[in-house]
TORZA-973864 format. One line per 5 residues: number of its first residue (from 0); their letters; for each residue x, y, z of C-alpha. Coordinates in pm, whole numbers, plus 50000, padded with zeros to 5 digits. Each point is the difference from the previous one (the first is absolute). Layout:
TORZA-973864
NUM	A	X:Y:Z | ...
//
This chain:
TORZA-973864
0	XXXXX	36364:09627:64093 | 50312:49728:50138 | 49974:49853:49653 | 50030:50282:49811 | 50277:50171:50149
5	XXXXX	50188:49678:50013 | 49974:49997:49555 | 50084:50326:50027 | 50319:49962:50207 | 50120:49668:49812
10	XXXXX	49961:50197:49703 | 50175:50327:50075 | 50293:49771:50146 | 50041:49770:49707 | 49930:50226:49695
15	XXXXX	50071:50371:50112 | 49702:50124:49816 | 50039:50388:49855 | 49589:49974:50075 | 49790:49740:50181
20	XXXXX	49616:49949:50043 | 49834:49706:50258 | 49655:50018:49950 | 49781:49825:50223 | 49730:49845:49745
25	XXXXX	49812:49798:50212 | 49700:50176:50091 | 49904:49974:49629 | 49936:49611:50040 | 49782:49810:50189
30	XXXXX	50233:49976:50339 | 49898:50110:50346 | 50069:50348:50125 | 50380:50087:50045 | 50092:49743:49776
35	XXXXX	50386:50001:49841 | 49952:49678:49722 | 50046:50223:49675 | 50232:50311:49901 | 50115:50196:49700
40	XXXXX	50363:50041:49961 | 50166:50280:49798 | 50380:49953:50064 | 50211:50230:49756 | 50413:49883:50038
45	XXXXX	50307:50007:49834 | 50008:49588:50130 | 49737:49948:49657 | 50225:50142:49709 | 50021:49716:49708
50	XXXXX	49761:49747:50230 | 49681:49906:49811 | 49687:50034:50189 | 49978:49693:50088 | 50335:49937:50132
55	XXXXX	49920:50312:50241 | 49686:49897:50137 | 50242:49668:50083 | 50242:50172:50182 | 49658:50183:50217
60	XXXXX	49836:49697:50053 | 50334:49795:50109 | 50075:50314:50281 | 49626:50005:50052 | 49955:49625:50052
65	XXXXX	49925:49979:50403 | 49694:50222:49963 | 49888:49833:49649 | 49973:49699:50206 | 49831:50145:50310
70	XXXXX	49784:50294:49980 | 50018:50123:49667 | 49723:49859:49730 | 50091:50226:49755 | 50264:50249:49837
75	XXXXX	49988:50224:49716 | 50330:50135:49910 | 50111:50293:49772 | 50356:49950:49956 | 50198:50291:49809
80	XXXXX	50341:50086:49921 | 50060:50396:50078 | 49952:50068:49630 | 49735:49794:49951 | 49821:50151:50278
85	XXXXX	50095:50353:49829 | 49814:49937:49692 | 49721:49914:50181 | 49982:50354:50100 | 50032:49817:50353
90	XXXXX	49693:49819:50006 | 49900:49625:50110 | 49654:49854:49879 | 49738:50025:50221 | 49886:49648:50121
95	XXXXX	49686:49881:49852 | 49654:49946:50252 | 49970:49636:50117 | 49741:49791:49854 | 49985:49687:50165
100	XXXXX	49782:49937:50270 | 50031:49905:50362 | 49904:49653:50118 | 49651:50121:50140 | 49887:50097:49690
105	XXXX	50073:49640:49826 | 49810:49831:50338 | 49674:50056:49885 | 50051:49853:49660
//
């Protein structure tokens, strides 16, 4: 849970989010037990009025760079602007099932 609250606290700090969600995907992948190598983001803040998308999940990945490097595989982000996330009657899509496989099941092929 060390890598997940540390998103979570680099994230309140630098955007000030009205609502925040750190989602610890990694049991959904073929990791061991306790793993923290994939999370959902849903950051909503004021910081993302007139950025594109892209430009947001930039300024994430920038602040979010030590653990992209180390322990994190991968991260799904939802980034909204307070309005935005309004007319989505507050609601982030629901990351979809993994289908790749782990490395034992390509070892007998």
């Amino acid at each position: 849970m060390v890598v997940q609250q540390e998103i979570e606290q680099r994230l309140q700090q630098q955007f000030s989010p009205g609502y925040i969600e750190v989602a610890n995907e990694s049991h959904m992948h073929s990791v061991p037990a306790n793993s923290e190598t994939h999370f959902r983001v849903v950051i909503v803040s004021d910081a993302f009025e007139g950025k594109r998308k892209v430009a947001r999940h930039q300024q994430v990945y920038a602040l979010l760079a030590e653990q992209l490097e180390g322990p994190v595989h991968a991260l799904a982000l939802h980034t909204y602007t307070p309005g935005e996330w309004q007319q989505r009657q507050e609601e982030a899509p629901q990351s979809p099932d993994c289908l790749g496989g782990s490395k034992a099941d390509s070892a007998g092929a």
